[in-house]
N, C-alpha and C positions, 0 to 999 in steps of 0.2 A: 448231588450225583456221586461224587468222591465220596463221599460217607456212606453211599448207599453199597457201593462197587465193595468196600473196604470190610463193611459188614459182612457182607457175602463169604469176602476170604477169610474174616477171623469166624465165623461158622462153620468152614471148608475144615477150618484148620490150619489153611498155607501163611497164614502169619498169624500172630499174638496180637493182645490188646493197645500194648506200650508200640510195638511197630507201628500201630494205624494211630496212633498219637503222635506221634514223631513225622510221621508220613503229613499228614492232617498239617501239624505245626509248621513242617516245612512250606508247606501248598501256599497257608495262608501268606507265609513270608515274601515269595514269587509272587502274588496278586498286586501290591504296594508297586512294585516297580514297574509290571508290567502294565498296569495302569498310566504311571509315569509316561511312562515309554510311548501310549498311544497317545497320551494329550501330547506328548511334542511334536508326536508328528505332524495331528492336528494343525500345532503351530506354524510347523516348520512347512506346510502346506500352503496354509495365509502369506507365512514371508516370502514364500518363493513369490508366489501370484502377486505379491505388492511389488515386490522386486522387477518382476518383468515389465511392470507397469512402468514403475521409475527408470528401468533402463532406456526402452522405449522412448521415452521423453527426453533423456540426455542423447538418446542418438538419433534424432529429428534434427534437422538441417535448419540452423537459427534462421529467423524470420530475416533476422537485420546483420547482413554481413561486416564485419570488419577487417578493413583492409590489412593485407601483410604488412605495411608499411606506415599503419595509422602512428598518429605522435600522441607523445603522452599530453594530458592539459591539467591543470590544477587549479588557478585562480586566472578571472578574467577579468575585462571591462564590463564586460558586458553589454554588448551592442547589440542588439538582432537584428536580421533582416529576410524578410522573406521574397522571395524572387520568381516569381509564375509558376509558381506550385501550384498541382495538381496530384491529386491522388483518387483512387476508387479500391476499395473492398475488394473480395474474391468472388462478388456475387455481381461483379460488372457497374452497380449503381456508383455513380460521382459521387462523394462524399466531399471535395474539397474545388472548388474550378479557378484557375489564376489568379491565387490568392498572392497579393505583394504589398507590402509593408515594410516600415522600421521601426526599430524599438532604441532608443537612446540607453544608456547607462542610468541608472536605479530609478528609471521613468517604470509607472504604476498603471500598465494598462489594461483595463477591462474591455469586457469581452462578452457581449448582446448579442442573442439571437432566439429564436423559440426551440422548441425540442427538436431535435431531429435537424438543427441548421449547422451544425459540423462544430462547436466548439468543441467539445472531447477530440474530434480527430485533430483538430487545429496542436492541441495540446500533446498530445499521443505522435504530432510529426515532431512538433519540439524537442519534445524529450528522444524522438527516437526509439521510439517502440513499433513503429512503419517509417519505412524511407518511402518519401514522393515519390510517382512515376516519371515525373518531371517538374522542371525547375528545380532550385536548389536553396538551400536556409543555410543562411550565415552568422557564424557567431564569431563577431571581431575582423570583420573582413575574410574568414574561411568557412568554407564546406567542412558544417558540422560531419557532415562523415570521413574526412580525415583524420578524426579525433580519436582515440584509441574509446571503445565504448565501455565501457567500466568508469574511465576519467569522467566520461562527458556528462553520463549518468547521474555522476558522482555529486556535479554540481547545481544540483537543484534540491530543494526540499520543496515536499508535496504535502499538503494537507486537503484532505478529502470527505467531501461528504460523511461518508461512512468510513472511522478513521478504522486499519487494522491492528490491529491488539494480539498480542501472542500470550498463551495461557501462562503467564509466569508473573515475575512481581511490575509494579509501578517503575522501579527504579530500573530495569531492566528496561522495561520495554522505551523508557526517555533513553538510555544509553543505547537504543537501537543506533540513534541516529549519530552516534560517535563513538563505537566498540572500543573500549577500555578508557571511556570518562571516570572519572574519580569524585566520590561521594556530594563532593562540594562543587563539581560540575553541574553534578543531576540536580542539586538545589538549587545554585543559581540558575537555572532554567527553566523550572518548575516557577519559581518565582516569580520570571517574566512572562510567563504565562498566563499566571493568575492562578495557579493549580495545587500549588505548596500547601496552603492553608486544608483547603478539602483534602489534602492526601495525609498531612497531618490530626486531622480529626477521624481518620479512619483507624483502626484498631491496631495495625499493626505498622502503620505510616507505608514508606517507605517501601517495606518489605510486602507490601498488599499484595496477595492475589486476584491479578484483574479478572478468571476465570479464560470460558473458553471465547473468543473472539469478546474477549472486554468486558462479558456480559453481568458481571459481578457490579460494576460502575454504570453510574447513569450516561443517557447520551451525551449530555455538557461536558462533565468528567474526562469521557473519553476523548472530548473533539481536544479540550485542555492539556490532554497527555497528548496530544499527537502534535500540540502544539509544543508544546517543551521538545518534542524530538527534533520538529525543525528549526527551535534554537539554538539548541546543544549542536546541532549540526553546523550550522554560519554558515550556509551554501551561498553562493551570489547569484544563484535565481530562487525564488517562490511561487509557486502555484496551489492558487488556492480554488478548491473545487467546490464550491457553495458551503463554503465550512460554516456556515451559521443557520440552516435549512430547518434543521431539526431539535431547534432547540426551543427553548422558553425567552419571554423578553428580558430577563432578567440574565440569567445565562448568556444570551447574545451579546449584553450590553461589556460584561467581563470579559468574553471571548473577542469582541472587535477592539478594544481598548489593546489586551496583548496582540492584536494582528499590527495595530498602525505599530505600533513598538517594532515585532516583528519584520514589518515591510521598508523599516529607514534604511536608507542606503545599497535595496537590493531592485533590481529589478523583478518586479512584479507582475505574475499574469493571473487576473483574477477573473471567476466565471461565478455568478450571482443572480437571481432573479430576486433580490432586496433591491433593486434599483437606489435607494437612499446612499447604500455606501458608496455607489459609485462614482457619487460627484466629488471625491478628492482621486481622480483616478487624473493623469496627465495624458490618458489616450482615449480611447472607446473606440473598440470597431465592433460593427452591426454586421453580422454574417444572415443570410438566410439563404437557405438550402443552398450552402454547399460554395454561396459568391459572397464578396465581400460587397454590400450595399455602402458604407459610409465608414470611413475614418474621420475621427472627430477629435481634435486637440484640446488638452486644458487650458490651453492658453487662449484660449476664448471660451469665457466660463459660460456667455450668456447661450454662445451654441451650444454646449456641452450640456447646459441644462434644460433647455430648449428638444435636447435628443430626448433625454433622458423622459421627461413630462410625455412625449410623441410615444416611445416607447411602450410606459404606462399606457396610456392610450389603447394601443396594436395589443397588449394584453389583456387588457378590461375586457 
């Protein structure tokens, strides 16, 4: 169109050859940036809209309040107790009814019940991700919601089904679980995991890109990395969420070898339908829908195993 307008004039006469060159040249020079100029808006369009999104979210009213006056906590006993706890959803249905319990100091207890019987919410009041409607969960003789929630958080390491993985390297994402461990941390952890060796055979060790949610590393891999993170971590609880579900027998057999490793000395809440592992557990309670049917001690193995065979059974 410019060249065409341009001809026109040097025809007319009203400018020369060398002006609609220079003119031409210039033109071309202004296209480059103003090109620029509309991809960023482009961009700068997307950030806003992301933006708003994220604000949004930080200005949502936390689900789990923390008191003005909550105390800091750091390391415990570790006692638990649950106290006629009750909770429900925002859809009305009972998810938890007069649920009461104790959990001693680095006592191993699992945790029965079929789908849909409340163990994730059992685990989810634990942690503190919902507060009960009523009753109250004590850690050491206090209402965990005293506790400043960050601290309280703080003290648990999670290993889950499906572990999360952040698209960076191996050695990062083990040092999630203790921000500014040092090289010889992330090994020894790795190591007690059972995971050093495969991450040593990997091309770039250490430095691996696990991709985007992990997906660069196989399932076992990943459950192995998420176990070095709750090493490197030393929390004094663990929860473990069927960390063995997905994997091969052989893989299981390395993965449950680092869990008892992992499980000494801490209090342990583990939710599993391998029923086999559960017989070195020093608790058992059987939930279904939402009530607590049986608490069962280690210290009577023959009930303990006795449940467990019944169990089997009710799933067959």
């Amino acid at each position: 169109m410019f060249l065409y307008v341009g001809a026109v004039y040097v025809k007319a006469g009203h400018i020369t050859i060398g002006e609609l060159i220079i003119v031409m040249a210039y033109l071309a020079k202004i296209f480059g940036p103003l090109e620029a100029i509309s991809d960023s808006i482009n961009g700068i369009q997307s950030s806003v809209a992301s933006a708003e999104r994220v604000f949004s979210l930080l200005d949502k009213d936390p689900d789990v309040p923390e008191k003005p006056n909550a105390v800091p906590v750091s390391r415990v006993k570790g006692e638990v107790r649950f106290e006629q706890v009750n909770f429900s959803y925002h859809d009305g249905m009972t998810a938890l009814r007069d649920i009461s319990f104790e959990v001693k100091p680095g006592q191993r207890v699992g945790i029965l019940g079929t789908t849909g019987a409340g163990k994730s919410t059992l685990i989810n009041l634990l942690t503190r991700m919902h507060d009960p409607q009523s009753g109250r969960i004590l850690l050491d003789n206090r209402d965990i919601r005293d506790y400043k929630l960050g601290d309280y958080r703080n003290l648990f390491g999670v290993v889950l089904q499906e572990p999360i993985l952040f698209s960076t390297s191996i050695a990062e994402n083990i040092a999630y679980g203790r921000p500014g461990a040092t090289k010889e941390q992330i090994i020894a952890a790795a190591k007690a995991a059972n995971a050093h060796d495969f991450i040593m055979s990997c091309q770039d060790g250490y430095d691996t890109l696990v991709g985007e949610r992990g997906m660069q590393v196989s399932g076992g891999e990943r459950q192995r990395i998420s176990l070095a993170r709750a090493f490197i971590k030393n929390a004094p609880f663990l929860i473990l969420d069927e960390p063995t579900s997905a994997v091969d027998i052989g893989t299981e057999a390395a993965i449950m070898e680092a869990i008892g490793r992992l499980m000494e000395g801490r209090t342990t809440f583990l939710i599993t339908h391998r029923l086999d592992t559960l017989s070195k557990c020093d608790l058992l309670l059987h939930l279904e829908k939402g009530r607590l049917q049986e608490v069962t001690s280690g210290n009577q193995p023959d009930l303990l195993e006795n449940k467990i065979k019944r169990f089997k059974k009710q799933l067959a």
